[in-house]
Legacy VTK file of the C-alpha trace (Angstrom):
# vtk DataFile Version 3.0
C-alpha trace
ASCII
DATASET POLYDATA
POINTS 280 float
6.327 113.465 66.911
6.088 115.060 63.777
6.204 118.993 63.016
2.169 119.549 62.196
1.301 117.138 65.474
-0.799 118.611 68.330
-0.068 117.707 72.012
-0.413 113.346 72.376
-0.494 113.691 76.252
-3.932 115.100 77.508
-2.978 117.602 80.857
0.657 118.332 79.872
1.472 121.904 81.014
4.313 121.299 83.317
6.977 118.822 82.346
10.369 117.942 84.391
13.275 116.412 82.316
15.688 115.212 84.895
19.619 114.381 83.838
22.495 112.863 85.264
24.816 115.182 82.884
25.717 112.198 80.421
24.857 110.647 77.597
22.709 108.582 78.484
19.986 111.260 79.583
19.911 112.454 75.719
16.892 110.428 74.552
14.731 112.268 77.551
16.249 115.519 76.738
15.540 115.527 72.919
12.202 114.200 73.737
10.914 116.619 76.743
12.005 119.854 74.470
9.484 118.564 71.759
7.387 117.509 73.761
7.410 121.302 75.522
6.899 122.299 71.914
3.849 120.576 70.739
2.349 120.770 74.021
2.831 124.346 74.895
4.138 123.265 78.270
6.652 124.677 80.854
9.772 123.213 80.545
12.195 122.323 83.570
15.675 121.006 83.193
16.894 119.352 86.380
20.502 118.286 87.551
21.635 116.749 90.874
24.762 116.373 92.402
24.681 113.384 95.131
26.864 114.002 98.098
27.432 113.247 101.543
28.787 114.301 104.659
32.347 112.866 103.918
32.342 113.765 100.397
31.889 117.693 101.662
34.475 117.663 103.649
37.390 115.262 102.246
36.847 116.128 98.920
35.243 119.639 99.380
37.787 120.769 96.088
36.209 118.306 93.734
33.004 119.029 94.856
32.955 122.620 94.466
34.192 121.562 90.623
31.562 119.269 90.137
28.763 121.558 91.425
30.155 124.257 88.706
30.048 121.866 85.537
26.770 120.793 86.843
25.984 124.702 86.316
27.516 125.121 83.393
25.907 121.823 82.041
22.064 123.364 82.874
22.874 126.671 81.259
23.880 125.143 77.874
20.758 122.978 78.251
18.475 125.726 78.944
19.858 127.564 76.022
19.510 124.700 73.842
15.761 124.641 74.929
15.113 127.909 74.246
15.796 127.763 71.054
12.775 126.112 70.330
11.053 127.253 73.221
9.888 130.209 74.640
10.819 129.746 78.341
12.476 127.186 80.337
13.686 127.291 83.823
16.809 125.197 85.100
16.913 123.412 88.668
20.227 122.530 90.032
19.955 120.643 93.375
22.721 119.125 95.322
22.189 116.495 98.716
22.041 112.579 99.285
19.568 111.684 97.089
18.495 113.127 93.519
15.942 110.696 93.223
14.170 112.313 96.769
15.039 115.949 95.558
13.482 114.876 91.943
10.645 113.680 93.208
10.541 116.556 95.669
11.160 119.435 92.725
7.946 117.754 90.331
5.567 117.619 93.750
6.381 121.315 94.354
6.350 122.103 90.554
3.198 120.338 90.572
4.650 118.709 86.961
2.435 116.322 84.810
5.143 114.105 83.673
9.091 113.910 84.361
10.946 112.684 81.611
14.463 110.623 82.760
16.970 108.132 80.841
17.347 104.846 81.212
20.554 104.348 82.706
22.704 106.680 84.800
26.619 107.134 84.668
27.536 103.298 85.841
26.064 102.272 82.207
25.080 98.917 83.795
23.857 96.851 81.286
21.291 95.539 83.361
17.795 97.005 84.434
17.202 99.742 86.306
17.630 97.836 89.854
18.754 100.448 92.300
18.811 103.542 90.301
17.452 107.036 90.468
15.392 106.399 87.880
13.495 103.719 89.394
12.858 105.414 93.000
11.839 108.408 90.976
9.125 105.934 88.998
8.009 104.296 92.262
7.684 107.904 94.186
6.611 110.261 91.460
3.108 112.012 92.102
2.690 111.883 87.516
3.339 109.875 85.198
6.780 108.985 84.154
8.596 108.694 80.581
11.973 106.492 80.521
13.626 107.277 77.171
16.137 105.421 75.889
19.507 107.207 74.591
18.517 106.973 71.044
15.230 106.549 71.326
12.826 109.030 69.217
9.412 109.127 70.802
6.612 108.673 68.302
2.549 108.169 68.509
2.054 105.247 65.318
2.026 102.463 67.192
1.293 102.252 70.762
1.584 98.889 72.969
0.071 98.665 76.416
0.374 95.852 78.993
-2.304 95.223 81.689
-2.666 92.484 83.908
-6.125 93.692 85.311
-5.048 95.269 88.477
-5.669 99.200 88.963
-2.128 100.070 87.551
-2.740 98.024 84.655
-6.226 99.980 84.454
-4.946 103.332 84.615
-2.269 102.135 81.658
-4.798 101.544 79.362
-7.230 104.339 79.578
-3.547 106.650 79.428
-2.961 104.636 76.016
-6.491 104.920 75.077
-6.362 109.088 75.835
-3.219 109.128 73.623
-4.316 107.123 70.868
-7.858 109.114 70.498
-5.463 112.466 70.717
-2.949 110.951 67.557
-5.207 108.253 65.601
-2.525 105.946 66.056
-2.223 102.234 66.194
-3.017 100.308 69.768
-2.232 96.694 70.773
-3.416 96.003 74.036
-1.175 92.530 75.913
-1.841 90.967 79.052
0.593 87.947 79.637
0.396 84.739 81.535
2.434 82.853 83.601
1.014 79.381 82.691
-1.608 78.223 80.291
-4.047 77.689 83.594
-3.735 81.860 84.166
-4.466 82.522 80.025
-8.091 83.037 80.769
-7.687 85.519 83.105
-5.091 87.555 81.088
-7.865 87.035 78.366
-10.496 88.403 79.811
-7.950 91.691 81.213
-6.869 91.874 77.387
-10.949 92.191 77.001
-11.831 94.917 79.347
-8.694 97.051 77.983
-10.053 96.225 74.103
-13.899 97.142 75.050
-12.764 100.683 76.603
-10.812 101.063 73.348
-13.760 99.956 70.903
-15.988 102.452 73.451
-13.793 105.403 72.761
-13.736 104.902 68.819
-10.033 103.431 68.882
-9.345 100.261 66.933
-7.350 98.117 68.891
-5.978 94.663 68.594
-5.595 92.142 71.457
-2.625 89.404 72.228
-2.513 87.281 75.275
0.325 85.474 75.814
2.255 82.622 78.409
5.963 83.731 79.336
7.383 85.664 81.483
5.883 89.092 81.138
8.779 91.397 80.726
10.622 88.675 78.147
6.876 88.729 76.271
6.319 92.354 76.256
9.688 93.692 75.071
9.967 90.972 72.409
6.391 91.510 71.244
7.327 95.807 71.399
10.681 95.014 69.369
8.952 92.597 66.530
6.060 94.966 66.246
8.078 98.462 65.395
6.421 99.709 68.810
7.217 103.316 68.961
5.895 103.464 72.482
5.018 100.972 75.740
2.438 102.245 78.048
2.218 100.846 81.870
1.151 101.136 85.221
4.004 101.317 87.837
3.005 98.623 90.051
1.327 95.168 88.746
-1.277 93.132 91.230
-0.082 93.519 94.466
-0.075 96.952 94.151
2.962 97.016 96.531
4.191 100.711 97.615
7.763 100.263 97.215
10.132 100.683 95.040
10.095 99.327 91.648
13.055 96.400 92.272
12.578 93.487 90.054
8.979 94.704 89.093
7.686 93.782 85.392
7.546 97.552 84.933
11.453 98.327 85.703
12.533 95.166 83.450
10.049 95.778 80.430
11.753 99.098 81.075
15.812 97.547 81.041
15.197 95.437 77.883
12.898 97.904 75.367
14.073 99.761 72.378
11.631 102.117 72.674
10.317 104.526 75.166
8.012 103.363 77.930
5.604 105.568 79.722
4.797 104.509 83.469
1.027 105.864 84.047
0.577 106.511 87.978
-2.970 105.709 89.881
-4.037 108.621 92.044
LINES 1 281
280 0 1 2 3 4 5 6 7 8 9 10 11 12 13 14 15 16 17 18 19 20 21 22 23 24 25 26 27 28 29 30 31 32 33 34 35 36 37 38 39 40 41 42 43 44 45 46 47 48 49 50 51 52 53 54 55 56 57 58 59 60 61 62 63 64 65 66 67 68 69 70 71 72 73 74 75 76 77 78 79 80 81 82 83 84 85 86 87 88 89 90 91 92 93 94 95 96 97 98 99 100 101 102 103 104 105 106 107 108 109 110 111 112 113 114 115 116 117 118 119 120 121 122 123 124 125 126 127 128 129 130 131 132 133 134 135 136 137 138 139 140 141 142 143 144 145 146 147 148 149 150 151 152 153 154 155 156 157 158 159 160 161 162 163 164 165 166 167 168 169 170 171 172 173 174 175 176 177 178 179 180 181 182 183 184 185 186 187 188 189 190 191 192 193 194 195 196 197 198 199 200 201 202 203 204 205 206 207 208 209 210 211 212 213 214 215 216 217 218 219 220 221 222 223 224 225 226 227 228 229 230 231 232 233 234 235 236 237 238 239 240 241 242 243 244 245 246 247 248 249 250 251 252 253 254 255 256 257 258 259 260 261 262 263 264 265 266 267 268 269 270 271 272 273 274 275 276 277 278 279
């Protein structure tokens, strides 16, 4: 986002940027503070320290070290917030599972969108199969933005993937909303598994495009054969996408976690960052 932009996300007063205290958690960070700042919204900076029963008492020592770095880590980034902002509250949290107490801090918040990273401390090189950051996406009550590490979020060109289910639905009117709000570019794919499927992906491509061309956005369509996460990162990456918009779950709507979902590996290959629009 540039300096004279106004607010891209419609309904963005309360916003949740949740880090693991490394590195990989600076795309989010860099991104939720602007985002803050262009949207006028309340910032909260959230760290968790996992633990369990054993690790109190065995290693009670390191643990009372870890919880005060993990203090000392949220006051430096709620000062570096408020240097561009003018409030911002930090959230330390320690138990068995950040992605539960996450989830649990934005439903009590009542937060429009949590900002994370893509990949935790382990640095797999893999996608996001197990992680906090995928049982946050699958249990989040808002919409979720997975930044990259040195990813800069911008509104120029958007991408968004639907596959006609409600998910894929709620994906494009979000990437319709945010177009309309930044007169930005929009490419609206829906990918097939086989040439027999391509008319159905066509005619989801369709209903995305008409909503576009009914809201005053120009908007290009591409329907595709592959496999959709391969198609939909590569198309994002030769494109210059600055930003992929989906639902969290694809057709059979499943309420689980994300594992091995389109979603979490469109998520583990792009360059860019991906926001994951959740149905009501």
């Amino acid at each position: 986002m540039n300096a004279s932009q106004s607010c891209p996300v419609s309904k963005l007063e309360k916003l949740l940027v949740a880090t693991d205290r490394s590195l990989f958690s600076e795309g989010a960070i860099a991104a939720a503070i602007t985002f803050a700042k262009h949207c006028s919204s309340k910032l909260y900076v959230m760290t968790v320290v996992e633990t369990n029963p054993e690790y109190e008492t065995a290693g009670a020592e390191f643990l009372q070290k870890e919880e005060e770095e993990a203090v000392q880590y949220l006051a430096s980034l709620k000062a570096r917030a408020l240097e561009e902002l003018p409030s911002c509250e930090a959230i330390f949290r320690h138990g068995d599972s950040a992605s539960r107490l996450i989830v649990e801090e934005a439903t009590e918040k009542k937060v429009d969108m949590i900002a994370v990273g893509r990949r935790g401390r382990h640095g797999l090189e893999k996608v996001l199969l197990g992680s906090a950051a995928a049982k946050v996406i699958g249990h989040a009550p808002c919409k979720v933005m997975v930044v990259p590490r040195a990813a800069q979020v911008e509104f120029k060109n958007i991408l968004v993937a639907t596959d006609g289910s409600e998910h894929g639905r709620t994906a494009a009117l979000e990437a319709i909303e945010i177009a309309k709000r930044c007169g930005c570019s929009l490419t609206v794919i829906s990918v097939a598994h086989s040439e027999d499927e391509k008319g159905k992906a066509r005619v989801h491509a369709d209903d995305a495009a008409l909503a576009a061309q009914q809201a005053g956005i120009s908007v290009e369509t591409m329907v595709l054969v592959g496999k959709p996460h391969e198609i939909i990162a590569k198309t994002a990456t030769n494109r210059g996408v600055d930003l992929i918009v989906m639902g969290a779950y694809g057709k059979t709507g499943l309420k689980k976690l994300l594992m091995g979902s389109t979603t979490e590996k469109v998520i583990g290959l792009a360059g860019c960052a991906v926001l994951v629009a959740k149905t009501a």
